[in-house]
LOGUVEX-260146 format. One record per atom (N, C-alpha, C): y negated, x, z negated; residue in one letter. Coordinates in steps of 0.02 Angstrom, whole numbers, padded with zeros to 5 digits, always signed. Layout:
<pts>
YXZA...
</pts>
This chain:
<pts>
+00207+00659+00962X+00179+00713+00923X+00224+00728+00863X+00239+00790+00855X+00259+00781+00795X+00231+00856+00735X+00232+00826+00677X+00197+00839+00641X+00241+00876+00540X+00229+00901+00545X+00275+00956+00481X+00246+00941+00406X+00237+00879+00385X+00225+00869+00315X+00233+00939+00277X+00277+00957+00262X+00312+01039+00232X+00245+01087+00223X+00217+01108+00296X+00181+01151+00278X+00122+01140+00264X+00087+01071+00240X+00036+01067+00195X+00059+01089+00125X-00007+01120+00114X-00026+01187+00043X-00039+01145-00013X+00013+01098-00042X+00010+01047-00089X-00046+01087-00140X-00027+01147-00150X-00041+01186-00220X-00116+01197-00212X-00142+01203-00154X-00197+01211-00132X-00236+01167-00121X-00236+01104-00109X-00272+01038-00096X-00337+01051-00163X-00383+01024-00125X-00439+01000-00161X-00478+00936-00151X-00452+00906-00097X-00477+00862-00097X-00447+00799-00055X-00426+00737-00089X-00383+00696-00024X-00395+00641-00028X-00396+00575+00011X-00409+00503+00007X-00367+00469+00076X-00360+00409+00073X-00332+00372+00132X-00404+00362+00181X-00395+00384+00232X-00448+00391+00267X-00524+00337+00285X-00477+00253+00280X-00504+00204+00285X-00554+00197+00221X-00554+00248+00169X-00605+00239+00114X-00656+00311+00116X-00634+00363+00149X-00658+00438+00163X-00722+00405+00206X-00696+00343+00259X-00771+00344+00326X-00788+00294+00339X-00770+00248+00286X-00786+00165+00285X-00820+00157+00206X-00855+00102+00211X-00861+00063+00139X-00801+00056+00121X-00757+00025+00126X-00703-00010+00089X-00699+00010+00030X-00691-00050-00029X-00677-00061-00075X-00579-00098-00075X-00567-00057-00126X-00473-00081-00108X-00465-00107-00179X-00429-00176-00157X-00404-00221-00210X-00316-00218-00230X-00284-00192-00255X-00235-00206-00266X-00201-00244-00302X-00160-00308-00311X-00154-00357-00350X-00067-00385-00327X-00067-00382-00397X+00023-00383-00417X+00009-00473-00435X+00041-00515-00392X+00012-00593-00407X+00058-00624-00472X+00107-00587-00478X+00153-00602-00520X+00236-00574-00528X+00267-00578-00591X+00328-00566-00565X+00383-00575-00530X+00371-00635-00522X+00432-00681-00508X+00464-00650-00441X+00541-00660-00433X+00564-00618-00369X+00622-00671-00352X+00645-00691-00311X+00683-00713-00291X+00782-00673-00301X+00730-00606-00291X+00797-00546-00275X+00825-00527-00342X+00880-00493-00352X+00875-00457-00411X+00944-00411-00382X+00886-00356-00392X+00911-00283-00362X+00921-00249-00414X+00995-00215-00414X+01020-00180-00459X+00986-00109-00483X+00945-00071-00422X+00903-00011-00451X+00816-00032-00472X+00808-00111-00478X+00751-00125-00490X+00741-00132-00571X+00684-00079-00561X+00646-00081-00639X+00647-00156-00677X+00681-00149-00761X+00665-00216-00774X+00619-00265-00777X+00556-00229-00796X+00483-00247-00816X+00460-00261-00749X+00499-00239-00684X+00471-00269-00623X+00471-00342-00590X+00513-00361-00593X+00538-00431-00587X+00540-00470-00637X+00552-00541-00648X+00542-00617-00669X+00590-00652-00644X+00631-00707-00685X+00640-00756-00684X+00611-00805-00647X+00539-00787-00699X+00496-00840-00725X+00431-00851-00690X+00441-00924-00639X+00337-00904-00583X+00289-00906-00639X+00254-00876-00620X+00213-00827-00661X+00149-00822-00641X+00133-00869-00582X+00079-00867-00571X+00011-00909-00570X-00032-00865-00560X-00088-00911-00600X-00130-00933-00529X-00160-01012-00550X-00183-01076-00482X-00232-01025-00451X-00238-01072-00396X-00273-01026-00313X-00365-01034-00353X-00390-01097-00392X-00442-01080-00408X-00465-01022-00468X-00433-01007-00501X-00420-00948-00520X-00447-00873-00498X-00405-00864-00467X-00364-00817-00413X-00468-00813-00361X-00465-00871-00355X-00533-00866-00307X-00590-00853-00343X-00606-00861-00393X-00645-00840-00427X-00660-00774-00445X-00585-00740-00455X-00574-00653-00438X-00608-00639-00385X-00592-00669-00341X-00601-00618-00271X-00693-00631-00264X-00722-00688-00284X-00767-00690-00281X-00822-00647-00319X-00790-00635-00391X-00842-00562-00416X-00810-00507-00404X-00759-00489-00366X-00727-00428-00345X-00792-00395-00298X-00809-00447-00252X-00833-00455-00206X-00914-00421-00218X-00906-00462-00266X-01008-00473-00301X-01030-00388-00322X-00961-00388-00356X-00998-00324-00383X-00973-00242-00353X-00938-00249-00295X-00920-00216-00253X-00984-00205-00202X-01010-00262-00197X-01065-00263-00145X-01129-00236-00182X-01132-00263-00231X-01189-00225-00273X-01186-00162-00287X-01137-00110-00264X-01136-00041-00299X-01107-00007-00187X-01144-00071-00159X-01145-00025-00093X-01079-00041-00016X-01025-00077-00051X-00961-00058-00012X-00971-00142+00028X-00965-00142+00068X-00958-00203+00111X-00890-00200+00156X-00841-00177+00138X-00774-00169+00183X-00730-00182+00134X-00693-00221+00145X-00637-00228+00082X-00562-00234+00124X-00510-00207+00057X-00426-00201+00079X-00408-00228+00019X-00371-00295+00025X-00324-00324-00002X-00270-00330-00001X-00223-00311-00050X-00151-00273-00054X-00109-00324-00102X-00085-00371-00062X-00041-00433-00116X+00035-00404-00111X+00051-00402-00188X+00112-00393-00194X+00146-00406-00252X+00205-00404-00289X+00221-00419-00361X+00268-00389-00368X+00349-00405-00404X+00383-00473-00387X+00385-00482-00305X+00392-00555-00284X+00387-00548-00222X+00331-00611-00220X+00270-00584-00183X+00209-00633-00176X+00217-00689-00124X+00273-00690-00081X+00249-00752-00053X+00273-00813-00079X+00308-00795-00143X+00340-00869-00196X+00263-00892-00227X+00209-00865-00225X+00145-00887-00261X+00160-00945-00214X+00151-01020-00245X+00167-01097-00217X+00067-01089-00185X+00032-01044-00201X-00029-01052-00154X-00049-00990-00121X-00005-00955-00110X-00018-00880-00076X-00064-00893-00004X-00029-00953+00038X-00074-00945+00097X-00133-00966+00096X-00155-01010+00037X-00222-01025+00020X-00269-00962+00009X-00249-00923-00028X-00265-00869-00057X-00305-00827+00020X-00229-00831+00060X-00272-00777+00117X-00304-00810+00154X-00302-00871+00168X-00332-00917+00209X-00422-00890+00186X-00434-00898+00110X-00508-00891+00096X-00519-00829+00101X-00472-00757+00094X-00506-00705+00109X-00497-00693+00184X-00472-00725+00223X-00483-00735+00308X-00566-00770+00312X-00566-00817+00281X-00644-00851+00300X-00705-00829+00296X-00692-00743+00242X-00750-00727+00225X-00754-00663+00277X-00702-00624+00328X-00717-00587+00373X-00779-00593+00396X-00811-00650+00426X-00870-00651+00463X-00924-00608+00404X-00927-00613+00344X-00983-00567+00312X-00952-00515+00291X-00907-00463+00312X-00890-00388+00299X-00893-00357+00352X-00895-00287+00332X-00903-00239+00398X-00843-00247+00430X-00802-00226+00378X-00734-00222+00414X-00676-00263+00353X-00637-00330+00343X-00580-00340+00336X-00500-00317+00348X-00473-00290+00302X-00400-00284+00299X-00353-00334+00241X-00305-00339+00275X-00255-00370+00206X-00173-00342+00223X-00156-00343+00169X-00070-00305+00162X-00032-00328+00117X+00011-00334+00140X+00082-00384+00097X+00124-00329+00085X+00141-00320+00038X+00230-00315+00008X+00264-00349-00006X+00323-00359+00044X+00369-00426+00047X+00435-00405+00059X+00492-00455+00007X+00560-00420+00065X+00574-00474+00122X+00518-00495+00116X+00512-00544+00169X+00598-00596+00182X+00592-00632+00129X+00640-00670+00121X+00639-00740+00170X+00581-00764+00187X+00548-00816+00181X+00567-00827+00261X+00568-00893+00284X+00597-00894+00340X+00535-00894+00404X+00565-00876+00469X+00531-00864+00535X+00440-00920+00523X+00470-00973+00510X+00408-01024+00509X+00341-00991+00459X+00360-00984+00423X+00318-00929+00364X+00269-00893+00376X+00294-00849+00427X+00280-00812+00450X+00217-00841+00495X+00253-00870+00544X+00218-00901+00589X+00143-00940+00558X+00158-00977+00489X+00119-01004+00462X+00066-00928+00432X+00088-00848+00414X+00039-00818+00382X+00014-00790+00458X+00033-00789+00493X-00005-00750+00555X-00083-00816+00567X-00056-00879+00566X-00108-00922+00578X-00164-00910+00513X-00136-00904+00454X-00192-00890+00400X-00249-00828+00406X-00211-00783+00430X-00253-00715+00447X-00256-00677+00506X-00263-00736+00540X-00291-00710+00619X-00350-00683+00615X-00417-00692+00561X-00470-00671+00585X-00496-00596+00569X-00451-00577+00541X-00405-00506+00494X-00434-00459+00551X-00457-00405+00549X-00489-00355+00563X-00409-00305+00579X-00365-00318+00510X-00317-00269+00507X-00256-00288+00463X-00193-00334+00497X-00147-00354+00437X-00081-00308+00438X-00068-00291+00371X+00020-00264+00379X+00045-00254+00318X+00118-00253+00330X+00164-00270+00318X+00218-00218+00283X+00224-00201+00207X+00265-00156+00203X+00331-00213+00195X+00394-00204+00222X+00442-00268+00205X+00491-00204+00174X+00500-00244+00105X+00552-00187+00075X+00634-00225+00077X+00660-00176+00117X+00732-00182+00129X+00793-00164+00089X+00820-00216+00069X+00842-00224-00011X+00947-00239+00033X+00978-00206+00019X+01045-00201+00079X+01087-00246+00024X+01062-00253-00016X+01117-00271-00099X+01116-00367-00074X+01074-00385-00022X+01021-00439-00024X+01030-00459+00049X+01007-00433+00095X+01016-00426+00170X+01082-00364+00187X+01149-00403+00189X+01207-00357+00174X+01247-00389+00235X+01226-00448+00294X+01254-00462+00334X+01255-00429+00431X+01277-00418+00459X+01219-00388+00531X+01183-00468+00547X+01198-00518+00527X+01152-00560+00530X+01093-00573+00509X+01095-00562+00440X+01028-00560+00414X+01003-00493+00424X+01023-00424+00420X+00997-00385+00431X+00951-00404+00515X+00986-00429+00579X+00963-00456+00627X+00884-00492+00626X+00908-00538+00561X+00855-00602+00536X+00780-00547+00512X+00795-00515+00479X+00758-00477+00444X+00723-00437+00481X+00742-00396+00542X+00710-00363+00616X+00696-00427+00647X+00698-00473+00649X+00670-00519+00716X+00606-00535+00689X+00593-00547+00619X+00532-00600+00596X+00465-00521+00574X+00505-00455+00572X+00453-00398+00593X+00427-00393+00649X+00484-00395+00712X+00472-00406+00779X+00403-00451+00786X+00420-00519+00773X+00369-00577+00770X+00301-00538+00719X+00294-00527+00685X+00230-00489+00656X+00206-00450+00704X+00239-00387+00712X+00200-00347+00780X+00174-00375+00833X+00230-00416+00847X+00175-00452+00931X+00133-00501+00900X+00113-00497+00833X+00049-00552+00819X+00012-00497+00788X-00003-00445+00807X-00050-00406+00781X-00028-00365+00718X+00020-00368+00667X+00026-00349+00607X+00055-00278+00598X+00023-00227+00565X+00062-00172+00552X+00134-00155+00520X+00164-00146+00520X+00232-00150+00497X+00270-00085+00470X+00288-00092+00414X+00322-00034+00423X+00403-00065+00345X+00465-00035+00353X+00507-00064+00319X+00505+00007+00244X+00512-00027+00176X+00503+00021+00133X+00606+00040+00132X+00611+00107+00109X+00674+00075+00104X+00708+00140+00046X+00701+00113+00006X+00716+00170-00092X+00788+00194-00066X+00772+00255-00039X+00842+00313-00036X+00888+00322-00105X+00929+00270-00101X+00957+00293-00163X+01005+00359-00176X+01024+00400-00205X+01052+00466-00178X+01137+00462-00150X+01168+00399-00192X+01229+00403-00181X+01256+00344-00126X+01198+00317-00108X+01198+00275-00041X+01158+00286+00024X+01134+00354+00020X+01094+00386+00056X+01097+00371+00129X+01190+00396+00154X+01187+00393+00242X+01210+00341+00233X+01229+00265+00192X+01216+00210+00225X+01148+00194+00237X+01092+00196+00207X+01048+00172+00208X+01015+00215+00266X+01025+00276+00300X+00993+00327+00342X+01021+00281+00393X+01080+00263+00415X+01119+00216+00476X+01072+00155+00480X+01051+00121+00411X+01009+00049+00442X+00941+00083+00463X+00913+00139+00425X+00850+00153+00464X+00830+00177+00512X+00899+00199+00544X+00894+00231+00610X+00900+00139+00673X+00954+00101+00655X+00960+00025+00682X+00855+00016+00699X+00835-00006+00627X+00772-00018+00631X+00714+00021+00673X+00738+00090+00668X+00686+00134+00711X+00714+00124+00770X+00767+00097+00820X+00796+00097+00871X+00765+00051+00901X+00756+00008+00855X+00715-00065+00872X+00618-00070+00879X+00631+00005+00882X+00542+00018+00862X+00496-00037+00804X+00527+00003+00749X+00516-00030+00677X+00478+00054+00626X+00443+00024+00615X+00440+00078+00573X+00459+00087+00506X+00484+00145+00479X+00539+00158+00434X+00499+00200+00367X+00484+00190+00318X+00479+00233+00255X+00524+00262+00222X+00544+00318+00216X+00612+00319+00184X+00568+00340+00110X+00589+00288+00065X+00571+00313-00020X+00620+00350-00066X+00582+00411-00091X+00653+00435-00155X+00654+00374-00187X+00719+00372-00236X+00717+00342-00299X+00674+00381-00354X+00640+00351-00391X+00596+00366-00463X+00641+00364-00508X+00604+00378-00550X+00634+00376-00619X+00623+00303-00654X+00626+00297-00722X+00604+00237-00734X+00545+00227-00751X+00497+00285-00774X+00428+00266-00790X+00413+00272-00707X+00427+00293-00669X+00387+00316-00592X+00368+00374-00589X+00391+00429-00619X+00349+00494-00638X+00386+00556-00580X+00440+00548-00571X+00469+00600-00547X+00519+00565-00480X+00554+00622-00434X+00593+00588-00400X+00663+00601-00436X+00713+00575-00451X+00783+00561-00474X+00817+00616-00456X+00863+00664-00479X+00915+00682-00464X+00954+00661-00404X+01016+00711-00377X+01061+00678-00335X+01049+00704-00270X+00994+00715-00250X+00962+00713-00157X+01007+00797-00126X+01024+00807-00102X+01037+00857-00049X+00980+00887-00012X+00977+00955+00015X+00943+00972+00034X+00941+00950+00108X+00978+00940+00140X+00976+00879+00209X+00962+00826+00178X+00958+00791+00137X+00921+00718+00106X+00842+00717+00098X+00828+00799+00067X+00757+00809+00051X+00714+00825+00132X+00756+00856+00158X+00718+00858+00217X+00702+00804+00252X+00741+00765+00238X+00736+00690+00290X+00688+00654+00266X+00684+00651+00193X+00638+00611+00169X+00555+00662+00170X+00562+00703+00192X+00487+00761+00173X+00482+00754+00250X+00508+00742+00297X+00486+00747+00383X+00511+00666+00399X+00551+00656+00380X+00598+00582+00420X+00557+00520+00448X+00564+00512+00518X+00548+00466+00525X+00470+00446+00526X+00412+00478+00552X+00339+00497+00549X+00307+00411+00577X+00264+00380+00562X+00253+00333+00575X+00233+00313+00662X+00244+00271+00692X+00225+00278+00757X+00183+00231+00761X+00143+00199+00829X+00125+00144+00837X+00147+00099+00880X+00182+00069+00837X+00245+00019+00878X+00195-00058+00894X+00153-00054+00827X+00129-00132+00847X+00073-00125+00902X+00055-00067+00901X-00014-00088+00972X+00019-00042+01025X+00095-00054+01041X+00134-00045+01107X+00136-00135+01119X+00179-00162+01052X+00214-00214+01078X+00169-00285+01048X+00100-00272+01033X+00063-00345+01007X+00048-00369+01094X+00055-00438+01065X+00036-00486+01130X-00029-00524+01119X-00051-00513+01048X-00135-00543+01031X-00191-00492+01023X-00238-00507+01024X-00298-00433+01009X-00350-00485+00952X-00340-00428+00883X-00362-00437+00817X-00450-00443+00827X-00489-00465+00803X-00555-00441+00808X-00577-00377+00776X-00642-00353+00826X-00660-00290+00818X-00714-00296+00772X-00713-00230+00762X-00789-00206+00727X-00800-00142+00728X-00855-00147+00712X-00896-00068+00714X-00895-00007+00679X-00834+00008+00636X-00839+00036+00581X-00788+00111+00594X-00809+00140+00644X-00749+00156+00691X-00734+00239+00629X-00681+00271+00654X-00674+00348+00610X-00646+00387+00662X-00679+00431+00668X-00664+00478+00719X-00603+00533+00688X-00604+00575+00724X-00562+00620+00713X-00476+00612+00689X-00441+00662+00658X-00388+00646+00642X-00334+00632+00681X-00265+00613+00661X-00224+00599+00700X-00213+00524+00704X-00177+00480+00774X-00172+00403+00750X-00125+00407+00722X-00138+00340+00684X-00081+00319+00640X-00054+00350+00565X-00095+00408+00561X-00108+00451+00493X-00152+00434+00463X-00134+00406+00404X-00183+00362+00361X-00226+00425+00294X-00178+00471+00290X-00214+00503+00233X-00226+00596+00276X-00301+00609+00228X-00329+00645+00256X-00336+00697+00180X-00301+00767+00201X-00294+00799+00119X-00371+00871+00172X-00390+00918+00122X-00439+00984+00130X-00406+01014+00073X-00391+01088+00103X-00380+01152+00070X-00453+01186+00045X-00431+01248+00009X-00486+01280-00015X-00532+01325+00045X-00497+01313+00112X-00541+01361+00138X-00573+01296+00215X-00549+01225+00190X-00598+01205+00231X-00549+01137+00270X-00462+01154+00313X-00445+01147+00347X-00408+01084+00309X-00388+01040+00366X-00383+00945+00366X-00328+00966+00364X-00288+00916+00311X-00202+00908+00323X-00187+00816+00326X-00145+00813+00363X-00119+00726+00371X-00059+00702+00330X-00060+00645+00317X+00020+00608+00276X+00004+00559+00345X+00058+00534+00369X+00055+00454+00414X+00048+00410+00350X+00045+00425+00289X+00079+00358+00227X+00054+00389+00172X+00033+00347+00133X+00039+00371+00050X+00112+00377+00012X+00167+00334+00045X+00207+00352+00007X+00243+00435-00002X+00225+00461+00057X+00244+00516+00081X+00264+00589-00004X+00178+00562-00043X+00157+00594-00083X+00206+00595-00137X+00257+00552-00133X+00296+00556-00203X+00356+00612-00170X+00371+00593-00119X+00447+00640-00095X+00403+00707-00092X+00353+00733-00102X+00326+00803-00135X+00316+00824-00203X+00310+00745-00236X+00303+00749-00316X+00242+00771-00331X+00197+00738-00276X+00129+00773-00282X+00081+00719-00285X+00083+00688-00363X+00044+00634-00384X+00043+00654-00461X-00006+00705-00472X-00034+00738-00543X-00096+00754-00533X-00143+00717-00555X-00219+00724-00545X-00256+00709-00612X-00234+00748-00668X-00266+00746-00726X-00305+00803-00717X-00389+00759-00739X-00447+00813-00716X-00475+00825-00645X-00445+00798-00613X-00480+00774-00555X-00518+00719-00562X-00582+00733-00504X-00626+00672-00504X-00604+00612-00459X-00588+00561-00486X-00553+00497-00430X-00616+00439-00446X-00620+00408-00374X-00664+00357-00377X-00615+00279-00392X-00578+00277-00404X-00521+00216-00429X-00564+00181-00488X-00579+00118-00504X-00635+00108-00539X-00699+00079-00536X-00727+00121-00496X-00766+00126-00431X-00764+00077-00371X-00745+00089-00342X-00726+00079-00267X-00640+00063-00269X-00616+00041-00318X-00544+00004-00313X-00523-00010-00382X-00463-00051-00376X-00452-00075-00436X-00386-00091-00422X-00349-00111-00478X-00268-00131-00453X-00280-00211-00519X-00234-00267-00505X-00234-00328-00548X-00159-00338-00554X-00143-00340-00622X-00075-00338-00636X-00058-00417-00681X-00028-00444-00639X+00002-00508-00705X+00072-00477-00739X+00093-00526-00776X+00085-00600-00796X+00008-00595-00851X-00013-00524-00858X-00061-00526-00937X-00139-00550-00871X-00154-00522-00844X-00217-00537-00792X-00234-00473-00800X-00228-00424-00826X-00270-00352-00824X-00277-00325-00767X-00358-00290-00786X-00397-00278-00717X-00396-00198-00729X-00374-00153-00688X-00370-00063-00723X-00402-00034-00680X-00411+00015-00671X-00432+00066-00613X-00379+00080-00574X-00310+00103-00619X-00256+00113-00582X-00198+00081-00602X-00136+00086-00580X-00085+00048-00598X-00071+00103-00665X-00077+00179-00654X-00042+00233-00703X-00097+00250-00749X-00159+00212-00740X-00219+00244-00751X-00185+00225-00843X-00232+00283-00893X-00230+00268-00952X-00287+00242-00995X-00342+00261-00946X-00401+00218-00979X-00394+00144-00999X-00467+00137-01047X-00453+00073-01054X-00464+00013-00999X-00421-00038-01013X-00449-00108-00942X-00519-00115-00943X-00511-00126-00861X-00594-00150-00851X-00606-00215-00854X-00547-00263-00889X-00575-00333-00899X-00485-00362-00917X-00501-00416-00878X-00451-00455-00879X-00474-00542-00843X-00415-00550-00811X-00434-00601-00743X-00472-00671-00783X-00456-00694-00821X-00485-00745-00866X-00570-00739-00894X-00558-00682-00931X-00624-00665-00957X-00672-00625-00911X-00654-00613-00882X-00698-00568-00846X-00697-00477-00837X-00723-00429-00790X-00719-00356-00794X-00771-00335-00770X-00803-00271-00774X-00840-00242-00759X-00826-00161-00718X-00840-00160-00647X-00836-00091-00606X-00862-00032-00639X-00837+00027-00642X-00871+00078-00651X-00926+00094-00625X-01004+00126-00610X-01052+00125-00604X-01046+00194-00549X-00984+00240-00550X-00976+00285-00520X-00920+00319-00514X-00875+00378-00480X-00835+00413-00511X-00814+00437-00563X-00766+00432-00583X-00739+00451-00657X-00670+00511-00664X-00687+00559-00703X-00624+00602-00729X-00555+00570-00718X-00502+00595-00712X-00428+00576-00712X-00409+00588-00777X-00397+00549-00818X-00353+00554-00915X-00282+00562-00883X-00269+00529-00840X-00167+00510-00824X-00115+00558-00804X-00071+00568-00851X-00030+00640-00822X-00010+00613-00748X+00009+00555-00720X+00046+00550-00651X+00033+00473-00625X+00032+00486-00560X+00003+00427-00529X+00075+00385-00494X+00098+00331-00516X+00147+00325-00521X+00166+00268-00456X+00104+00255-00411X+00115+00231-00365X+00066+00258-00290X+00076+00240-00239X+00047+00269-00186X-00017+00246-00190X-00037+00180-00197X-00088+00141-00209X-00137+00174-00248X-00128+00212-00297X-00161+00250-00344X-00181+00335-00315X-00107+00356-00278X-00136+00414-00260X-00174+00419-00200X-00169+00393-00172X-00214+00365-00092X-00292+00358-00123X-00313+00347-00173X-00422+00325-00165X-00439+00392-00182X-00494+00394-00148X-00501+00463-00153X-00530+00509-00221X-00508+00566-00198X-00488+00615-00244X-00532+00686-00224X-00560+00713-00291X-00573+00788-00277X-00542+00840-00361X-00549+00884-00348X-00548+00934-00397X-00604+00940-00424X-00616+00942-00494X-00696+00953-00516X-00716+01011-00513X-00787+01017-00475X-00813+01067-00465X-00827+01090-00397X-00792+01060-00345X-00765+01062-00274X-00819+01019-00244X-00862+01055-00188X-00937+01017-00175X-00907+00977-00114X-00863+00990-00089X-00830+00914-00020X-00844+00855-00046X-00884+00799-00017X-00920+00727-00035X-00849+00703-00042X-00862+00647-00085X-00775+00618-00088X-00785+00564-00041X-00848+00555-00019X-00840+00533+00050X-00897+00530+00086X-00905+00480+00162X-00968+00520+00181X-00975+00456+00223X-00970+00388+00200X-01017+00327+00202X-01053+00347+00159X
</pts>
């Protein structure tokens, strides 16, 4: 199938969300476990990475998830998406503990998901060891961000496609992030074409700026096109999985597969992204004055401080902090934030105020 990002009516949208929160409960957790990175990438933000592990013990950490939980359920949502990432999260010395207990609690949700951001440094066994942690996973995947400064050999680049390979045939969604830088552009278009050859799926990301606000200078208009159409997500892992995930009942009709976000114009008609990241190579993450349920029905957790926000860009004040404690919003809330500076943020759903489309319809 293929499908023309382009001629969705950015200017026109009134209303958009990642679909899994439009026709499910789900409540979405996003949580940065720490900074610490193994890597150190020359176009990486400073304030992004660490030295220094940074992270705080698994009883901790469980105690979060346990009033995440409490008071998520009390305001209605019984579906939850957990989104571990930092830095690079699988240096947390108790990360697989971590998913091990939100694997144990599948049996009481409608529906379970969990998602890693990794440059997946970590060797084949690892792996092998997180597929055993979250087998009981409703829905696991995998953005692996592909860092060339880092994986610069055809060996490791090799290493790096085999242990994705191994995810897919254990059920895991996959897809490789990979920050288009402008003046390394068609090298980096050559490894993503390798990876898509290999039936991998490919993100191609602009470069940002340094707050995250804009896409960078530099791109070509054959660069912009590639990144506004390039490369549409496929479904590579339920061609080539050799396990079957457990089901549930929480099914969503309509739409296209494998298109996660679901935008409405003013006169009615559905537009698709396969991705949230999609939304930045349009520069179409400005929702001041829009009504967003982020708050609500999601939250993002940022170390090394423990702060609990609505959004990563959000400007309101914190809804807590991991030590002391936070409190959910009671409902939807106004947008204060000139720009939403990650996908995570522009993905929960969204309306224009005033615009009678339900922001969702669990």
């Amino acid at each position: 199938m293929t499908y023309d990002f382009t001629k969705i009516p950015f200017d026109d949208i009134q209303h958009f969300g990642i679909r899994s929160m439009l026709y499910r409960d789900t409540f979405t957790v996003s949580w940065l476990l720490g900074r610490f990175c193994n890597y150190r990438c020359s176009y990486c933000w400073p304030y992004a990475r660490s030295d220094r592990k940074d992270h705080r013990p698994f009883n901790v950490c469980k105690g979060t998830i346990d009033d995440i939980k409490r008071q998520a359920r009390e305001r209605g949502f019984n579906s939850f998406h957990f989104s571990l990432s930092g830095g690079e999260p699988t240096f947390h010395p108790e990360y697989l503990d971590i998913v091990r207990y939100l694997n144990d609690d599948v049996v009481n949700c409608n529906v379970h998901s969990l998602h890693m951001t990794s440059n997946c440094s970590r060797p084949m066994k690892w792996f092998e060891e997180y597929y055993q942690a979250s087998k009981d996973m409703h829905r696991v995947s995998i953005t692996a961000s592909y860092h060339r400064e880092h994986v610069n050999t055809p060996k490791r680049v090799e290493e790096f496609a085999d242990k994705l390979e191994f995810a897919q045939e254990h059920g895991m969604q996959v897809t490789i992030n990979m920050v288009m830088v402008p003046e390394l552009f068609e090298e980096h278009y050559e490894d993503a074409l390798y990876f898509h050859n290999r039936n991998i799926n490919v993100t191609l990301k602009p470069q940002s700026d340094p707050t995250a606000s804009f896409v960078v200078d530099g791109y070509t208009d054959s660069m912009m096109e590639r990144l506004h159409n390039g490369m549409p997500q496929k479904g590579f892992t339920d061609i080539k999985s050799k396990v079957t995930r457990p089901k549930h009942n929480m099914k969503m009709k309509g739409g296209y597969s494998n298109y996660q976000v679901e935008l409405t114009d003013s006169k009615g008609k559905k537009w698709f992204l396969d991705q949230a990241e999609r939304f930045n190579a349009f520069n179409f993450n400005k929702f001041t004055g829009w009504e967003c349920s982020s708050g609500y029905r999601s939250i993002i957790i940022r170390e090394p401080d423990g702060t609990i926000k609505r959004s990563y860009s959000c400007h309101d004040e914190p809804l807590g902090q991991i030590e002391t404690g936070f409190k959910l919003f009671d409902g939807p809330a106004i947008c204060i934030s000139p720009s939403c500076v990650s996908s995570a943020d522009s993905k929960i759903p969204k309306r224009k105020v005033g615009n009678s489309i339900p922001l969702w319809t669990v």
